[in-house]
C-alpha positions in Angstrom: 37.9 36.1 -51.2 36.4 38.4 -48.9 35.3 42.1 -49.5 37.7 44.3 -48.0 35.4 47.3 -48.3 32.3 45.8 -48.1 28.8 48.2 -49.1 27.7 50.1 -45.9 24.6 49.5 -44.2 22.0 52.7 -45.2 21.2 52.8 -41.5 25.3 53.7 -40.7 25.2 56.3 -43.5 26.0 60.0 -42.4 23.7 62.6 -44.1 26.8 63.4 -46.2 26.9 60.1 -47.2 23.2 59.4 -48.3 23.2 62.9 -50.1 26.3 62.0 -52.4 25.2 58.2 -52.8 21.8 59.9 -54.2 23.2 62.5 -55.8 25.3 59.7 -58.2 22.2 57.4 -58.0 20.6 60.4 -59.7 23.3 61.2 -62.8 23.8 59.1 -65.5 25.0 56.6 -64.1 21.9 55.5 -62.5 23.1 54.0 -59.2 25.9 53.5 -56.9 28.1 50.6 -57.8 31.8 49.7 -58.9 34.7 52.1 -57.0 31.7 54.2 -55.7 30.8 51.4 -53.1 34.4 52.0 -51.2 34.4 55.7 -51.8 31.2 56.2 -50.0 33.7 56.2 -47.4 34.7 59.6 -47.9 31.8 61.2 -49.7 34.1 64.7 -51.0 36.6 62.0 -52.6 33.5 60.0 -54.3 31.6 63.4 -55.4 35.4 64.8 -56.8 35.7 61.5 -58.5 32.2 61.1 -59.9 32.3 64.5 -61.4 35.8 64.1 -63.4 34.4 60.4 -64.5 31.2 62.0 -65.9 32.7 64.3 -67.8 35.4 62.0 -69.1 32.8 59.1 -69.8 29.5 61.7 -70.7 31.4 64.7 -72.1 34.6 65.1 -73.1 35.8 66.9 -76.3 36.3 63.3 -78.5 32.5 63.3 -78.4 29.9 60.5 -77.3 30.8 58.0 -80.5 34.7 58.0 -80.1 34.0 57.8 -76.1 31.6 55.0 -76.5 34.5 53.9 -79.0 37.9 53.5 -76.3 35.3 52.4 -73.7 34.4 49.4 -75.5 38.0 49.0 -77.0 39.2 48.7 -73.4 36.3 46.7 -71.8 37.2 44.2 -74.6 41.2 43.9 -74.0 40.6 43.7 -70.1 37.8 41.1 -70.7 35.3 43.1 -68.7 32.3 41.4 -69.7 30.3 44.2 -66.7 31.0 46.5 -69.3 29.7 45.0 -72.2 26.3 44.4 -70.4 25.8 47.7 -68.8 26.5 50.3 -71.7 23.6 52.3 -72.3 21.0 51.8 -74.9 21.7 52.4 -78.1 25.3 52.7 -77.4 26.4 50.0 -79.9 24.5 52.1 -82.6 26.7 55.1 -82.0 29.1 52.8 -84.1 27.0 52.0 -86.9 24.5 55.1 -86.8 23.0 53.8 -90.1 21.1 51.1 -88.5 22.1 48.6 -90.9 21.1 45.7 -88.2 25.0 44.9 -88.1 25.5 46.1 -84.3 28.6 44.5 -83.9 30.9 45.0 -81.2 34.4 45.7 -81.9 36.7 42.8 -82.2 40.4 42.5 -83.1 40.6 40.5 -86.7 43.7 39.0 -87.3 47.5 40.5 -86.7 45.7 42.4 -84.1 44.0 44.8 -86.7 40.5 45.7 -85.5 38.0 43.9 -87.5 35.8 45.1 -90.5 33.1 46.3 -88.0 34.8 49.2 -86.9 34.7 52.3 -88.8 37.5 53.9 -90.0 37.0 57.0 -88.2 37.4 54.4 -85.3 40.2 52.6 -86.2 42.4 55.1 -84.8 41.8 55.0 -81.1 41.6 50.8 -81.5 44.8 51.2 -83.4 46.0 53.3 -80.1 44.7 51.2 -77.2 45.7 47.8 -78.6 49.2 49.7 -79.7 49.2 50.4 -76.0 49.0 47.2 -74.5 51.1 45.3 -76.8 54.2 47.9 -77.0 53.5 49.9 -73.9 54.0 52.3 -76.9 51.8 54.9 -78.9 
C-alpha cells in the first residue's frame, strides 16, 4: 500500500508550514504525527484542527480521568494498539489514583460488561461507547 499523502520533505516546507509543524511539535502532543502529517498541507486547516483536538483530548469539561477514560474505551474497541503505547505517563493511574499497583487497562468482561477494573464512576462512558458500537444506539 502506498502513502497517498506521504510526510513532506522539511526542505519543501513554506514558513507557514515549519511554524505550525513546530508550533504542534511544541503542545502536548509532542510532535507531528497521525492526521497532522497530511494536513501540513494546509497549515490554517492543521492549526484549526489541532486546537479543537487539544481541547477535546487536554481540556474539555468531563475532565482529564473520564477523557483519559473514552480514549482508552475507544482505542480498545478499534484495536488501536498506537494508542495504548503512546498515552502519557501516568495516564493508566488516572483510573486507579490509589496506586494500588493494579494499573489495568479497561477490558470488556463477559456479556460485554466492562470488567472489574473499571470504576464505577467509569462504567458509564464504557457502558456508552460499547452501547454505541453494538446498537448504533445510546
Amino acid at each position: 500500500m502506498t502513502d497517498r499523502l506521504p510526510p513532506l520533505p522539511d526542505a519543501a516546507l513554506s514558513p507557514q508550514q515549519r511554524a505550525a509543524a513546530a508550533t504542534i511539535a511544541a503542545g502536548p502532543r509532542g510532535g507531528l504525527y497521525g492526521p497532522f502529517v497530511p494536513l501540513l498541507r494546509s497549515p490554517e486547516l492543521m492549526e484549526h484542527t489541532q486546537r479543537l483536538g487539544e481541547y477535546l483530548r487536554y481540556r474539555s469539561a468531563v475532565g482529564a480521568r473520564l477523557s483519559e477514560l473514552v480514549i482508552l474505551v475507544v482505542a480498545r474497541h478499534w484495536a488501536q494498539a498506537v494508542e495504548w503505547r503512546r498515552r502519557p505517563a501516568g495516564s493508566l493511574r488516572l483510573l486507579h489514583p490509589a496506586g494500588d499497583g493494579h494499573e489495568r487497562r479497561p477490558d470488556r468482561g463477559a456479556a460485554g460488561r466492562p470488567s472489574e477494573s473499571v470504576r464505577v464512576t467509569h462504567a458509564v462512558p464504557a457502558a456508552c461507547g460499547g452501547g454505541i458500537w453494538n446498537t448504533s444506539r445510546m
